[in-house]
mmCIF file as gemmi writes it, N, C-alpha and C atoms, coordinates in Angstrom:
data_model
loop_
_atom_site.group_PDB
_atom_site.id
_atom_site.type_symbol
_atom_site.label_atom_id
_atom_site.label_alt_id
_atom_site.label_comp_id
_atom_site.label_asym_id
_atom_site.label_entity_id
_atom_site.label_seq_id
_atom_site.pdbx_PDB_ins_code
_atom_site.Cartn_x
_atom_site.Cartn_y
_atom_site.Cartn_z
_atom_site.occupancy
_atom_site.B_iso_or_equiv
_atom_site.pdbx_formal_charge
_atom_site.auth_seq_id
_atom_site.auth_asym_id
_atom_site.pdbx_PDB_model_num
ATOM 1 N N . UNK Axp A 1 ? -4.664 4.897 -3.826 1 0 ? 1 A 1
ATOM 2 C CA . UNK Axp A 1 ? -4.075 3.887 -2.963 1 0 ? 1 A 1
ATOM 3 C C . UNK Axp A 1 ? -4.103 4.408 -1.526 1 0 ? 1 A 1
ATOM 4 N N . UNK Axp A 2 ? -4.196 3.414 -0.498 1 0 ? 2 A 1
ATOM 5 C CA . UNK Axp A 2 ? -4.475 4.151 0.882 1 0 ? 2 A 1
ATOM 6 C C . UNK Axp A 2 ? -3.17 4.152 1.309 1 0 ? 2 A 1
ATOM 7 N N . UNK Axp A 3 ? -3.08 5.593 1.981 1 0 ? 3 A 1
ATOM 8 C CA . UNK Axp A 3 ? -1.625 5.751 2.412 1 0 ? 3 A 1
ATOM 9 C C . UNK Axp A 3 ? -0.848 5.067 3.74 1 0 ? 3 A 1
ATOM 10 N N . UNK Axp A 4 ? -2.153 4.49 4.406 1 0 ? 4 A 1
ATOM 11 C CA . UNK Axp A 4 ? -1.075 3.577 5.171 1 0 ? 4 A 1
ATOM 12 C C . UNK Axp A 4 ? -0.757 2.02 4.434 1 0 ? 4 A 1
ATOM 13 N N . UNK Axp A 5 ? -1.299 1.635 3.653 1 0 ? 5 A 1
ATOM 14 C CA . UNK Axp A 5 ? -0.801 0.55 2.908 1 0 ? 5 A 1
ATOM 15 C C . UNK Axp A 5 ? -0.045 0.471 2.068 1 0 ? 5 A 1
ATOM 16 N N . UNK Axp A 6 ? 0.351 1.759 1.39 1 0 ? 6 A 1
ATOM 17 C CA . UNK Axp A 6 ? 1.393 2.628 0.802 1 0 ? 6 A 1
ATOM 18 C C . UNK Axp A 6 ? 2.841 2.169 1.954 1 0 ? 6 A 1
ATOM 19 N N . UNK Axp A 7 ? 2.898 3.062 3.021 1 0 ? 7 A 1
ATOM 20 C CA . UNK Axp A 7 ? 3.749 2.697 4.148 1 0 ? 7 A 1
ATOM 21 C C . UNK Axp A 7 ? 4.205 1.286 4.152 1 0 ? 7 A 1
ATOM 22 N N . UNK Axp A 8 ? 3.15 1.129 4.286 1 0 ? 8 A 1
ATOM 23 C CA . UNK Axp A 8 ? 3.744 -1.109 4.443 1 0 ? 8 A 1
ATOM 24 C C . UNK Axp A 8 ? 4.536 -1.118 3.248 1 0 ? 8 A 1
ATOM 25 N N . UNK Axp A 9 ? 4.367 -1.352 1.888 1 0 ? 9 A 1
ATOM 26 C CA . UNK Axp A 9 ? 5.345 -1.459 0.874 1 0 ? 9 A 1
ATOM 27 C C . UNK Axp A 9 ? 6.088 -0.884 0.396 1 0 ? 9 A 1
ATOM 28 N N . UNK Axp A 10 ? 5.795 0.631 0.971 1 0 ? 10 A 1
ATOM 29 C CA . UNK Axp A 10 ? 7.482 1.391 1.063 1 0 ? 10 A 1
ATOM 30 C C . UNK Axp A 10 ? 8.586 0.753 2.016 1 0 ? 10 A 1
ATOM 31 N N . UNK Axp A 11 ? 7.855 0.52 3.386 1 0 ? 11 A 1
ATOM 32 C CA . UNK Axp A 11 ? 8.495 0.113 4.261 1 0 ? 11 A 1
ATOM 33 C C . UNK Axp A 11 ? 9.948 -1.215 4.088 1 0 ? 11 A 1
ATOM 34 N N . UNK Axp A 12 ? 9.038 -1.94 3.066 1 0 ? 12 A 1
ATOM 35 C CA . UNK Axp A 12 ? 9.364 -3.163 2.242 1 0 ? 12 A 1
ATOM 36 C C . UNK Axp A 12 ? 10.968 -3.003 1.255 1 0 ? 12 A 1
ATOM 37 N N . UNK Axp A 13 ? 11.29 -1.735 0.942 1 0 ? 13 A 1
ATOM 38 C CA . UNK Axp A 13 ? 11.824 -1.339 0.519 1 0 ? 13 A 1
ATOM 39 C C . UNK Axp A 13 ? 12.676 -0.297 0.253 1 0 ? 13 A 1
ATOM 40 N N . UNK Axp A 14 ? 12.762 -0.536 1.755 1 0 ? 14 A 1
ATOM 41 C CA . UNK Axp A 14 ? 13.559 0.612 2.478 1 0 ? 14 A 1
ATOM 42 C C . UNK Axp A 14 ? 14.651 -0.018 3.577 1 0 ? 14 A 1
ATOM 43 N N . UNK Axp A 15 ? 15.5 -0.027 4.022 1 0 ? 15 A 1
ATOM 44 C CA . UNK Axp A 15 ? 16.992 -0.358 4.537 1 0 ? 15 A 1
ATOM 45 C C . UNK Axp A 15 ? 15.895 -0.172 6.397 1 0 ? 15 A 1
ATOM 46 N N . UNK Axp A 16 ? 16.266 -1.009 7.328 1 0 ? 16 A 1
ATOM 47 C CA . UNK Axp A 16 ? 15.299 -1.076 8.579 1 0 ? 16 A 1
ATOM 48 C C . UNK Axp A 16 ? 15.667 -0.051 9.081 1 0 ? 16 A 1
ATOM 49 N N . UNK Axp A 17 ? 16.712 0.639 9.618 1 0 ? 17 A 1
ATOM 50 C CA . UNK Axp A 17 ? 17.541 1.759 9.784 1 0 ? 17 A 1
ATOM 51 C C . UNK Axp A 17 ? 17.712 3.387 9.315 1 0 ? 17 A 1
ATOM 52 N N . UNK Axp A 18 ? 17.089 3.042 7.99 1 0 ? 18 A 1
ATOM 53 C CA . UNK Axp A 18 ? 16.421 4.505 7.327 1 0 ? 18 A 1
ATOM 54 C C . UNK Axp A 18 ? 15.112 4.634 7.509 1 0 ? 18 A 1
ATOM 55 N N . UNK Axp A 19 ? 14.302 3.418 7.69 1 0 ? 19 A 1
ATOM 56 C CA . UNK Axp A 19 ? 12.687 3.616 8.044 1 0 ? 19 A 1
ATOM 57 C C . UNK Axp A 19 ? 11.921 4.675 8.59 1 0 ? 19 A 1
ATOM 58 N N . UNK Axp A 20 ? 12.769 5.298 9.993 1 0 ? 20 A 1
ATOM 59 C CA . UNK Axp A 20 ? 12.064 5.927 10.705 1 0 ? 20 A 1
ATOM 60 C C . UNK Axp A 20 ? 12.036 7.502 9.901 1 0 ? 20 A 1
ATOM 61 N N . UNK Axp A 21 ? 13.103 7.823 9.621 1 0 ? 21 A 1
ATOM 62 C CA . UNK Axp A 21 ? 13.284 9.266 8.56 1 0 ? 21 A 1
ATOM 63 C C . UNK Axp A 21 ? 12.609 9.011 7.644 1 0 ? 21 A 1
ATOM 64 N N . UNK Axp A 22 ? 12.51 7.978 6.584 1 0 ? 22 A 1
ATOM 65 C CA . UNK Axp A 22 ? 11.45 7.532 5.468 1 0 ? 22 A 1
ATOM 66 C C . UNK Axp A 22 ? 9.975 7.892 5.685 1 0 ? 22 A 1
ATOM 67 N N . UNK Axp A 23 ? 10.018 7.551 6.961 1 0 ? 23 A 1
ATOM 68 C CA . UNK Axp A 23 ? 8.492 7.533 7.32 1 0 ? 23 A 1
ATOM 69 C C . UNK Axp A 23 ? 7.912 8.599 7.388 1 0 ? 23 A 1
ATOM 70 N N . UNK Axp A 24 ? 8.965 9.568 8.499 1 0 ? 24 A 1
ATOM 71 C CA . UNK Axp A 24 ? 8.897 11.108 9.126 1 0 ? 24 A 1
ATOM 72 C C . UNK Axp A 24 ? 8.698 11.977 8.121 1 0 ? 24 A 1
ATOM 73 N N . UNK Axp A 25 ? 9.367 11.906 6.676 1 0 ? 25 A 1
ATOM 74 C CA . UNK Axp A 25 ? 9.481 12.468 5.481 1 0 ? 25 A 1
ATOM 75 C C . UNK Axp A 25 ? 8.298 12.142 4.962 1 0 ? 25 A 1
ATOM 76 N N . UNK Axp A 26 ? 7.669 11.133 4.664 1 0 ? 26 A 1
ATOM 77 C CA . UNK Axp A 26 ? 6.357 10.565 4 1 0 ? 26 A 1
ATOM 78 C C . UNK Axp A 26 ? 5.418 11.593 4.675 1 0 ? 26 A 1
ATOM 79 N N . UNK Axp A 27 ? 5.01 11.136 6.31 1 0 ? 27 A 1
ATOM 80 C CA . UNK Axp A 27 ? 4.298 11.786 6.633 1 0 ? 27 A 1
ATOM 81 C C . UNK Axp A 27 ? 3.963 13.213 6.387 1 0 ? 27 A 1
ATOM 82 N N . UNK Axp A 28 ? 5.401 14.163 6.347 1 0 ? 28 A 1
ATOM 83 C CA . UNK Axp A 28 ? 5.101 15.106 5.973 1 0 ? 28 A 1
ATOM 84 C C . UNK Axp A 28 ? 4.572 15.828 5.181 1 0 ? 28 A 1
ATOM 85 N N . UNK Axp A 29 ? 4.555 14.958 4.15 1 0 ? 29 A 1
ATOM 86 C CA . UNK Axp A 29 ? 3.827 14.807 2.676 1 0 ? 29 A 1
ATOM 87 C C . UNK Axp A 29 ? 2.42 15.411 3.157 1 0 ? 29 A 1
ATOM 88 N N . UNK Axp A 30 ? 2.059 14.612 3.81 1 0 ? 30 A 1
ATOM 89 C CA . UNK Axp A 30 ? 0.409 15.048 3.878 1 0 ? 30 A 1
ATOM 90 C C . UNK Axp A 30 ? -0.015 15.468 4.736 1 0 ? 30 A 1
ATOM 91 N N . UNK Axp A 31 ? 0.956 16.595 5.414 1 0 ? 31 A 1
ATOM 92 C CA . UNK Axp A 31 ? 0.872 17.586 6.47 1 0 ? 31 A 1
ATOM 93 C C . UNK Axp A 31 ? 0.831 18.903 5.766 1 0 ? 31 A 1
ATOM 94 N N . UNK Axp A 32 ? 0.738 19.083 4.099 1 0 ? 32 A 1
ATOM 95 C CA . UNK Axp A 32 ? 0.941 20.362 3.839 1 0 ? 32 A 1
ATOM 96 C C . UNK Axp A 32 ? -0.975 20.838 3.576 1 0 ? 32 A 1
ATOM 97 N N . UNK Axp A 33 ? -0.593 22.121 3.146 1 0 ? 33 A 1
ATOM 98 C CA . UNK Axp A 33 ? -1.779 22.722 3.483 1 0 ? 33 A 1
ATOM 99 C C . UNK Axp A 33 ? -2.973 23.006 2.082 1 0 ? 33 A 1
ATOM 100 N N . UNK Axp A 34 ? -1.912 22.539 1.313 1 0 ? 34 A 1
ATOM 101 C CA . UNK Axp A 34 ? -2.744 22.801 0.287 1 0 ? 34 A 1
ATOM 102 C C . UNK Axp A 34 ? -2.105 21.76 -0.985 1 0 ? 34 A 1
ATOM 103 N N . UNK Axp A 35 ? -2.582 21.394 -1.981 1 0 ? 35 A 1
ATOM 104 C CA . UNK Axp A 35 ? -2.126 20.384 -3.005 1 0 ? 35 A 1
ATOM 105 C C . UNK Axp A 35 ? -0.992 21.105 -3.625 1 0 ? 35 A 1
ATOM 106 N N . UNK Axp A 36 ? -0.327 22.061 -4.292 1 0 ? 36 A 1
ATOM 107 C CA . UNK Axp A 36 ? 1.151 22.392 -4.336 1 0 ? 36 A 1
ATOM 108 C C . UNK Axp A 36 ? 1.939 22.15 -3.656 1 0 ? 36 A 1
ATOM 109 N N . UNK Axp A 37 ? 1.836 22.342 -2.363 1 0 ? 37 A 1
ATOM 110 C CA . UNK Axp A 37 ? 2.548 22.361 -1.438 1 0 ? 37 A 1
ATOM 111 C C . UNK Axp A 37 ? 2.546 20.564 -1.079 1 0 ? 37 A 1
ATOM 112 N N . UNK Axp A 38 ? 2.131 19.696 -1.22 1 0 ? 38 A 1
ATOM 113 C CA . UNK Axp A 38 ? 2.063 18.638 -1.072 1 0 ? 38 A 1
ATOM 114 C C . UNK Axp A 38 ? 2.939 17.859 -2.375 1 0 ? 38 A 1
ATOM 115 N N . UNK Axp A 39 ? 2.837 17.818 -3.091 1 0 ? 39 A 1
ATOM 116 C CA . UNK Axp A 39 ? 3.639 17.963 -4.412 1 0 ? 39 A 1
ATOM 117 C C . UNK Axp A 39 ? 4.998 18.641 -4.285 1 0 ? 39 A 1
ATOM 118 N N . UNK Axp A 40 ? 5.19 19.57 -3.817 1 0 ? 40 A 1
ATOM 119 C CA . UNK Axp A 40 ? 6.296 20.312 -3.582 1 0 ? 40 A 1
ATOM 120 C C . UNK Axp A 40 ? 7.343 19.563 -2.629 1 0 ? 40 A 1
ATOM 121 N N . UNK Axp A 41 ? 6.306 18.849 -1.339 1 0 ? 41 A 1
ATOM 122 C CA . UNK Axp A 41 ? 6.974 18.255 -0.322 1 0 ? 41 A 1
ATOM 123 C C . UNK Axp A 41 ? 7.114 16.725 -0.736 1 0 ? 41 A 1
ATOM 124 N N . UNK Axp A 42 ? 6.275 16.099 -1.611 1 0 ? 42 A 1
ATOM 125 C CA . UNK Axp A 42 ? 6.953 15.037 -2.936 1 0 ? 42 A 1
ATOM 126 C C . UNK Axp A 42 ? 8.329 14.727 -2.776 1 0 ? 42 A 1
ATOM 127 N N . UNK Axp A 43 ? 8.409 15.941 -3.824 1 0 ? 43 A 1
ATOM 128 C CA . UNK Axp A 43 ? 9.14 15.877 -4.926 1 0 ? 43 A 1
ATOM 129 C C . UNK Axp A 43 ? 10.316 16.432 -3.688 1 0 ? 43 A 1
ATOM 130 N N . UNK Axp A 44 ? 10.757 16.915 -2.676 1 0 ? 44 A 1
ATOM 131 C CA . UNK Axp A 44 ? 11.381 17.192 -1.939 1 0 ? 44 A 1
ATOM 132 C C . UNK Axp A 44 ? 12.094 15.511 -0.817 1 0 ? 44 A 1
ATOM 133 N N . UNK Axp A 45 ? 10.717 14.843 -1.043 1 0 ? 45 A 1
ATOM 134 C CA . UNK Axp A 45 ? 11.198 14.048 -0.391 1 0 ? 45 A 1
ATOM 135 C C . UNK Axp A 45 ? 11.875 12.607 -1.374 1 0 ? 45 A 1
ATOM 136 N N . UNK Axp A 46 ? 11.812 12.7 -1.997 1 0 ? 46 A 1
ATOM 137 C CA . UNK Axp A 46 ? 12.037 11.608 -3.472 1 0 ? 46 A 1
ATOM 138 C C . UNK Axp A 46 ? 13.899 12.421 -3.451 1 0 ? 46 A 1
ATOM 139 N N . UNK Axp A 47 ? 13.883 13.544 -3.64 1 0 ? 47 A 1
ATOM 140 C CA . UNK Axp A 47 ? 15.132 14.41 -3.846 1 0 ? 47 A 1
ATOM 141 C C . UNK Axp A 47 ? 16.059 14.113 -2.706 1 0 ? 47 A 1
ATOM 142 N N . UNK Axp A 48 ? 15.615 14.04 -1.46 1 0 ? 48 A 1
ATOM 143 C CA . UNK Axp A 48 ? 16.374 13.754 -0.108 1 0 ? 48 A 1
ATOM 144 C C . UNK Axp A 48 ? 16.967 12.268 -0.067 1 0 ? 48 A 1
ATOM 145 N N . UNK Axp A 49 ? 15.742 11.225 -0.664 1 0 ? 49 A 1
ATOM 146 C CA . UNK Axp A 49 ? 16.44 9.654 -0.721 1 0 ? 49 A 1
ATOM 147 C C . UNK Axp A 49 ? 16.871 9.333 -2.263 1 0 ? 49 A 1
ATOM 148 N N . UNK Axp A 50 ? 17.127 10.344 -2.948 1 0 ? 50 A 1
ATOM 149 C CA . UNK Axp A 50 ? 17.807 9.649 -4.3 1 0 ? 50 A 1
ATOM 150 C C . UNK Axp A 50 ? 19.3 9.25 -4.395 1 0 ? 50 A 1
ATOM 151 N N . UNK Axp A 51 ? 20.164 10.144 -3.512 1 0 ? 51 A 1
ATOM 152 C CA . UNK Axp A 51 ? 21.129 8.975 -3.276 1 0 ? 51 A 1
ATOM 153 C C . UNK Axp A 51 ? 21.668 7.991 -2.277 1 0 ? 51 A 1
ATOM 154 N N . UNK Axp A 52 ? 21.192 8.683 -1.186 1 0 ? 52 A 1
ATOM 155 C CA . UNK Axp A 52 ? 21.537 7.383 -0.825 1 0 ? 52 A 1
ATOM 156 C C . UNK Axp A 52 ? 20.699 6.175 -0.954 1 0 ? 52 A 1
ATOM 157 N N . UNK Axp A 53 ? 18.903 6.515 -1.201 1 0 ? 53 A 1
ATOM 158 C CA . UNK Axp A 53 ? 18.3 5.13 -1.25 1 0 ? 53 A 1
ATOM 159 C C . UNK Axp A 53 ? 17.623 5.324 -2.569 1 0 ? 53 A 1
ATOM 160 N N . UNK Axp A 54 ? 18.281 4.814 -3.826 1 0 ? 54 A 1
ATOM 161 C CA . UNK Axp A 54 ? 17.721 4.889 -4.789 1 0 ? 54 A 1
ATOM 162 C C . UNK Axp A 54 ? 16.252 4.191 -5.296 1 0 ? 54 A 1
ATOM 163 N N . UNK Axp A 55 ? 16.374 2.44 -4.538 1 0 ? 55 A 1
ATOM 164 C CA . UNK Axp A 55 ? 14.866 2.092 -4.657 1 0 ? 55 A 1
ATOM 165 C C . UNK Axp A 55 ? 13.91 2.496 -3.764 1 0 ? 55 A 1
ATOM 166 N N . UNK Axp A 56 ? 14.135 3.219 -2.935 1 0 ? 56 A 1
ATOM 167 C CA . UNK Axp A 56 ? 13.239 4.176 -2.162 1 0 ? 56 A 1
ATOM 168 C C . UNK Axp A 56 ? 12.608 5.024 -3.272 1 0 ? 56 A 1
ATOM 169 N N . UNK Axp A 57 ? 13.667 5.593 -3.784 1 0 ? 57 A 1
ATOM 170 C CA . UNK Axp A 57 ? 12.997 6.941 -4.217 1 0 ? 57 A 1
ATOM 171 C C . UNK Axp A 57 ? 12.307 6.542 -5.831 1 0 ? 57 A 1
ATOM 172 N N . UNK Axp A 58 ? 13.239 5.37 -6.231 1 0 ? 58 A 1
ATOM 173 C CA . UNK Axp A 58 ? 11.877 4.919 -7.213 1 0 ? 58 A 1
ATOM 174 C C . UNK Axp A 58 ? 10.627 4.328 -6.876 1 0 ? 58 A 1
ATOM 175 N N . UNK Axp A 59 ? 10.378 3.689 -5.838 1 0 ? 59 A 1
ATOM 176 C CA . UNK Axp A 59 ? 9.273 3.098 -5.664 1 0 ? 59 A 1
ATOM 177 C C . UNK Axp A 59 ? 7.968 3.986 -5.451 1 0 ? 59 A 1
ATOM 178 N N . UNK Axp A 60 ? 8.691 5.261 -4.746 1 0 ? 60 A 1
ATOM 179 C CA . UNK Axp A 60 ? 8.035 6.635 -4.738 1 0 ? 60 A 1
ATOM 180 C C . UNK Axp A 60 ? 7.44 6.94 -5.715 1 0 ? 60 A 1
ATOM 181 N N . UNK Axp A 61 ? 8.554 7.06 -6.403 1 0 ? 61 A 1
ATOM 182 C CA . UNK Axp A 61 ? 8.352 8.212 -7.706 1 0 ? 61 A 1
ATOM 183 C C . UNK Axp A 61 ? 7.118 7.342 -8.767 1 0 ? 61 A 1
ATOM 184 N N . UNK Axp A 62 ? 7.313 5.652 -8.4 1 0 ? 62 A 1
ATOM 185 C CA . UNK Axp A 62 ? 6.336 4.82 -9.583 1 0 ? 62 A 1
ATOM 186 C C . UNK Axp A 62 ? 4.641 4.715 -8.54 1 0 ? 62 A 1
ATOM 187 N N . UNK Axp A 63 ? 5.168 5.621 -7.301 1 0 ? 63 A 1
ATOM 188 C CA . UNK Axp A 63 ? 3.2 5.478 -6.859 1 0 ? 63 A 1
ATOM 189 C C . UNK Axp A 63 ? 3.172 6.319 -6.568 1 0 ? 63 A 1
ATOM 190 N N . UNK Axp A 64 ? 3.76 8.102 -6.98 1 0 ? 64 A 1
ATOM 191 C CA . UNK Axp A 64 ? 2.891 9.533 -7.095 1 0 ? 64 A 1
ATOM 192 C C . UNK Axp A 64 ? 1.915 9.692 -7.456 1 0 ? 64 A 1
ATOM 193 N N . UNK Axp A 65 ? 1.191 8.837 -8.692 1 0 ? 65 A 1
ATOM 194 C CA . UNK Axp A 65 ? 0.179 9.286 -9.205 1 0 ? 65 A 1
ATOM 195 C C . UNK Axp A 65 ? -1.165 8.88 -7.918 1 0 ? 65 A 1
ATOM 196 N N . UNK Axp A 66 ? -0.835 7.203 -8.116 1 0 ? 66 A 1
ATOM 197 C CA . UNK Axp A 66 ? -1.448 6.858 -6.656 1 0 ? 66 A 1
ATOM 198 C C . UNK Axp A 66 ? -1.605 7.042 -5.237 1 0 ? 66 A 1
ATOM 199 N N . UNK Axp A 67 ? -0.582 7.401 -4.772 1 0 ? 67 A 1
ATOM 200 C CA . UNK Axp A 67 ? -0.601 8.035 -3.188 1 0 ? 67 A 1
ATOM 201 C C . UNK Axp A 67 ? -1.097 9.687 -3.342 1 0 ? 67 A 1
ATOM 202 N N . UNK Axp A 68 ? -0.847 10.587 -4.497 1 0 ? 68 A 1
ATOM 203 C CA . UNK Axp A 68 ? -1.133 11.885 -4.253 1 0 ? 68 A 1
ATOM 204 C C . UNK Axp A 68 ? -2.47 12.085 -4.904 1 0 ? 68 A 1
ATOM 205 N N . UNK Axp A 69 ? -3.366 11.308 -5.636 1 0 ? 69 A 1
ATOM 206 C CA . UNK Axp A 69 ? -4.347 11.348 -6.178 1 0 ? 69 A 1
ATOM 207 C C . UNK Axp A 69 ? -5.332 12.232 -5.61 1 0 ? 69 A 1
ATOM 208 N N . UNK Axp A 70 ? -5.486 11.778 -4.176 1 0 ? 70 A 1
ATOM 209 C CA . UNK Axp A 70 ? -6.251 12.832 -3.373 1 0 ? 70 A 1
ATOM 210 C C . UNK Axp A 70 ? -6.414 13.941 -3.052 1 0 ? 70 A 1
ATOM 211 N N . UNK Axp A 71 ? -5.096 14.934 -3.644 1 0 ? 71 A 1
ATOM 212 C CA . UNK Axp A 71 ? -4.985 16.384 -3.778 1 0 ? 71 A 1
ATOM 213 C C . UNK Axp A 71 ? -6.314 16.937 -5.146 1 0 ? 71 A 1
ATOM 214 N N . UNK Axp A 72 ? -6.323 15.716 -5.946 1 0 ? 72 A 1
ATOM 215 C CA . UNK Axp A 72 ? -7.705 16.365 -7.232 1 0 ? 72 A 1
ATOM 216 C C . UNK Axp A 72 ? -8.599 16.332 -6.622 1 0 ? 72 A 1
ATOM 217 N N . UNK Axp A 73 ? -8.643 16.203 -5.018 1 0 ? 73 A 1
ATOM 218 C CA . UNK Axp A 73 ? -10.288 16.552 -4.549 1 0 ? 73 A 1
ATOM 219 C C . UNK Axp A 73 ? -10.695 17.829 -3.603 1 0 ? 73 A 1
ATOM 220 N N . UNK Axp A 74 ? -11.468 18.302 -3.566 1 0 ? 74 A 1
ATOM 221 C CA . UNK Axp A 74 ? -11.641 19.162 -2.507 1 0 ? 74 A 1
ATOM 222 C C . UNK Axp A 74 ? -10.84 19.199 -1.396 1 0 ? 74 A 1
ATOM 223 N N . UNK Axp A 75 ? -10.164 20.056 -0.44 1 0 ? 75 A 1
ATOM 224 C CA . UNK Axp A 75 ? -9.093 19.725 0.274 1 0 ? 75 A 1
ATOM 225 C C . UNK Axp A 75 ? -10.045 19.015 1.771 1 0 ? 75 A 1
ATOM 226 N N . UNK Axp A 76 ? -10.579 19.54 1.928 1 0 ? 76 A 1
ATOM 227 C CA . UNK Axp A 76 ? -12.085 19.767 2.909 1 0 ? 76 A 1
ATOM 228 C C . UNK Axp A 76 ? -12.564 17.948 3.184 1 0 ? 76 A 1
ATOM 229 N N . UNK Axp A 77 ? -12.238 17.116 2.186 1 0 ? 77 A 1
ATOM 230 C CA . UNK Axp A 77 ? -12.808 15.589 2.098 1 0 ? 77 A 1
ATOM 231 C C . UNK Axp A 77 ? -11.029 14.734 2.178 1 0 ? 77 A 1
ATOM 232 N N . UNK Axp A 78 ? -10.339 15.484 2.269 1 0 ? 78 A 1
ATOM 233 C CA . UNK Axp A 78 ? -8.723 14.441 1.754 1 0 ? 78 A 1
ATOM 234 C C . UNK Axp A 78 ? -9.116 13.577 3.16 1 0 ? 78 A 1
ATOM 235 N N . UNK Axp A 79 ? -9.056 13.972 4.19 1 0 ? 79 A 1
ATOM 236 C CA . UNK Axp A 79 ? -8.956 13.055 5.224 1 0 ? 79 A 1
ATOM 237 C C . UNK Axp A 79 ? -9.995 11.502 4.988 1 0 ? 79 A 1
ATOM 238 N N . UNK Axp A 80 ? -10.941 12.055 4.65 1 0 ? 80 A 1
ATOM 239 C CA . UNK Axp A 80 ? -12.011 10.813 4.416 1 0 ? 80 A 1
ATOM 240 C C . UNK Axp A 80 ? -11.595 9.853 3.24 1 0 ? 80 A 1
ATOM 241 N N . UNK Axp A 81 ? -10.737 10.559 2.393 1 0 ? 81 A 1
ATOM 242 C CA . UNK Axp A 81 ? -10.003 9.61 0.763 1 0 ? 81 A 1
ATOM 243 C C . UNK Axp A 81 ? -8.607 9.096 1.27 1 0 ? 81 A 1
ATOM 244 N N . UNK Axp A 82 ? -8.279 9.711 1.401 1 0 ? 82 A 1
ATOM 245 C CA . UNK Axp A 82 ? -6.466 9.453 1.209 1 0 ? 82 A 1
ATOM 246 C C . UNK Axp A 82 ? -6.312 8.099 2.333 1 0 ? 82 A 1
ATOM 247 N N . UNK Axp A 83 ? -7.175 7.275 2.795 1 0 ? 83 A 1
ATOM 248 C CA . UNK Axp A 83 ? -7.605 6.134 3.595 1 0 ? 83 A 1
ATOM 249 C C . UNK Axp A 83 ? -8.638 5.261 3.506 1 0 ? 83 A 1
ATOM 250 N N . UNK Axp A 84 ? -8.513 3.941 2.486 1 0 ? 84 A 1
ATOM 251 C CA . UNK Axp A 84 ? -9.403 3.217 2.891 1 0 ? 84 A 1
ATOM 252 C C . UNK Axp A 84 ? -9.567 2.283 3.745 1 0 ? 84 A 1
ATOM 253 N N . UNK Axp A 85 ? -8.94 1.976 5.063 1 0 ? 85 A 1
ATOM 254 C CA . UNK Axp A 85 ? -9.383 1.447 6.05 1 0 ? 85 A 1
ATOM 255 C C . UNK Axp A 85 ? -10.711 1.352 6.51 1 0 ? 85 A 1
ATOM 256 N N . UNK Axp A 86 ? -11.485 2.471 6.908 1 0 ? 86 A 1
ATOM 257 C CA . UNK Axp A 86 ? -12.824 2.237 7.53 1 0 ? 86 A 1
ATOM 258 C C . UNK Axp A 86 ? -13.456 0.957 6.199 1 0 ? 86 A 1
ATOM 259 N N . UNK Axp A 87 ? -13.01 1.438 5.331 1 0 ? 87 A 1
ATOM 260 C CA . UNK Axp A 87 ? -14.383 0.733 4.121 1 0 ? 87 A 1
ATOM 261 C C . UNK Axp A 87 ? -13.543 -0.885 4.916 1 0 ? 87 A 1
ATOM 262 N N . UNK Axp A 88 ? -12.226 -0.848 4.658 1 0 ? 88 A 1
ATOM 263 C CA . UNK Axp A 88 ? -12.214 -2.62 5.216 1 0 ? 88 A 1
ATOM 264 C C . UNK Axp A 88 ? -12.447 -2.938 6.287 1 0 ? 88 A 1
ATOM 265 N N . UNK Axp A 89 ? -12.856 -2.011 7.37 1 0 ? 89 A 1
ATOM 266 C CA . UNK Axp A 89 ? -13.299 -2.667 8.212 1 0 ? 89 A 1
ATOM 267 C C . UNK Axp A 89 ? -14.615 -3.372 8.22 1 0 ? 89 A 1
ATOM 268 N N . UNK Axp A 90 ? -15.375 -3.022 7.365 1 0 ? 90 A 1
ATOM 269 C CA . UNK Axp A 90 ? -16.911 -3.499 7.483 1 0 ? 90 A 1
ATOM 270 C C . UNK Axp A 90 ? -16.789 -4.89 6.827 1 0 ? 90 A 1
């Protein structure tokens, strides 16, 4: 799933007011350096909104497989996967 379209329907389901930390936290996700560590920062961020935003952190937790998919690839290509925009632009 492409992770900024991910954003839009998290966004969807998130309180307007927690958004910007939601987001800041997401992003960080795929600022780590290697696929553990991305997973690590997951599961860190699912842990930070479980109580106070519980359908946050399920909506998360039901598109890990999909938003982190891109760690099973070479780390070297994530930038070119973890986004399909260019393909819709054509």
């Amino acid at each position: 799933r492409c992770r900024t379209h991910y954003s839009a329907n998290l966004m969807a389901a998130c309180p307007k007011a927690s958004w910007p930390a939601v987001k800041a936290m997401l992003h960080s996700v795929y600022e780590q350096a290697d696929a553990q560590a991305v997973h690590a920062q997951f599961d860190k961020l699912i842990d930070s909104v479980a109580d106070r935003l519980p359908a946050v952190a399920e909506h998360l937790e039901a598109a890990r497989a999909d938003i982190l998919a891109f760690t099973a690839f070479p780390q070297a290509i994530w930038r070119q996967i973890w986004s399909n925009n260019p393909n819709e632009r054509l």
